[in-house]
C-alpha positions in Angstrom: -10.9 44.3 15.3 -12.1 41.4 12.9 -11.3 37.6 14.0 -9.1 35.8 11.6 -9.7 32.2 11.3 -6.7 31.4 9.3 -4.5 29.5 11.6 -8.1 27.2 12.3 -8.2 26.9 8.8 -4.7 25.6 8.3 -4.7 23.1 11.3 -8.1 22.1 9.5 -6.4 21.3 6.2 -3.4 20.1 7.4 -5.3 16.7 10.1 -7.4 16.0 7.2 -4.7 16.0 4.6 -3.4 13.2 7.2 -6.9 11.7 7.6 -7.0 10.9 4.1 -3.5 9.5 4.0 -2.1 12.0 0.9 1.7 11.4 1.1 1.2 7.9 2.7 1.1 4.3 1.5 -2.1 2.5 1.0 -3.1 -0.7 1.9 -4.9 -2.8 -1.0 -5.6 -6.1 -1.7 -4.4 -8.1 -5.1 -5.3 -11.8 -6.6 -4.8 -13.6 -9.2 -2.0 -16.1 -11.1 1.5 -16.0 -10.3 3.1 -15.2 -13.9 6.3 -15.0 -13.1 8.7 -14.2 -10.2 12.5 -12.4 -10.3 14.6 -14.2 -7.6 17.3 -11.8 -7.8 14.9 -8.5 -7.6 13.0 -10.8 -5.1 9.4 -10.1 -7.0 6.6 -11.6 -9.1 4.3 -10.4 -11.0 0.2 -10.9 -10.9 -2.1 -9.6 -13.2 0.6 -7.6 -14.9 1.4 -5.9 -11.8 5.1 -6.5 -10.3 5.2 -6.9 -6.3 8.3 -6.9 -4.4 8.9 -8.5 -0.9 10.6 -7.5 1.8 12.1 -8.7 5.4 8.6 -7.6 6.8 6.8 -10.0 4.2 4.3 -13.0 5.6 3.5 -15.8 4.1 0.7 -17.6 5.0 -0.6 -20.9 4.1 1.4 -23.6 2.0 4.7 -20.5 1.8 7.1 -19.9 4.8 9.3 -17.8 2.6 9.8 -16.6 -1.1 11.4 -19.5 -2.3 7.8 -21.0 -2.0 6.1 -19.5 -4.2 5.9 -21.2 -7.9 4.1 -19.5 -11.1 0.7 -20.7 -11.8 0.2 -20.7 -7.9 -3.1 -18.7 -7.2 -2.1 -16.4 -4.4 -4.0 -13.3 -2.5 -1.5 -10.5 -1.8 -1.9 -7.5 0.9 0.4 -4.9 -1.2 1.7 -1.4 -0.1 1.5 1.3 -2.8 4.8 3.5 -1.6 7.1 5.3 -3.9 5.7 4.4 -6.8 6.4 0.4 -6.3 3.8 -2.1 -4.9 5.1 -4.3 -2.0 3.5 -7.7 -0.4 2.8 -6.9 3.2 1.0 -10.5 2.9 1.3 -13.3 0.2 -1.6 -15.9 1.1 -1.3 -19.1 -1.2 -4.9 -20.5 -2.3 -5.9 -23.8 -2.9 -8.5 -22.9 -5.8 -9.4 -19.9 -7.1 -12.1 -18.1 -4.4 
């Protein structure tokens, strides 16, 4: 009788499909100028990219909440890549540019 390894295979594919995260949101760092922010869609935008906020959103630094932050502040952002969108997980405001 021959010994399928199929159902090893599949388990296999499946944890490192999870591993790697594919269907998950990543975790990425972003810098730059604030160029403009949305206070109705409660966003900005850095480096051409547009980041929304959240409940879940810190704020470190000089900013205690989204009404803090100003364009032409230099800011470090932890964003969340899900569903397309990019989220701040973390908006750090930065003296100078590091």
């Amino acid at each position: 009788m021959p010994i399928t390894h199929k159902p090893r295979l599949q388990a296999f594919l499946v944890a490192s499909a999870l591993a790697l995260g594919v269907g998950a949101a990543h975790a990425d760092d972003l810098k730059g100028r604030i160029q403009s922010i949305d206070l109705s869609a409660k966003a900005f935008v850095i480096n051409g990219e547009t980041i929304y906020v959240t409940d879940k959103t810190d704020y470190e630094n000089d900013y205690k909440r989204f009404e803090d932050l100003r364009e032409g502040h230099y800011v470090e952002v932890d964003i969340d890549r899900k569903d397309g969108r990019l989220y701040a997980d973390d908006i750090e405001f930065k003296k100078s540019k590091q």
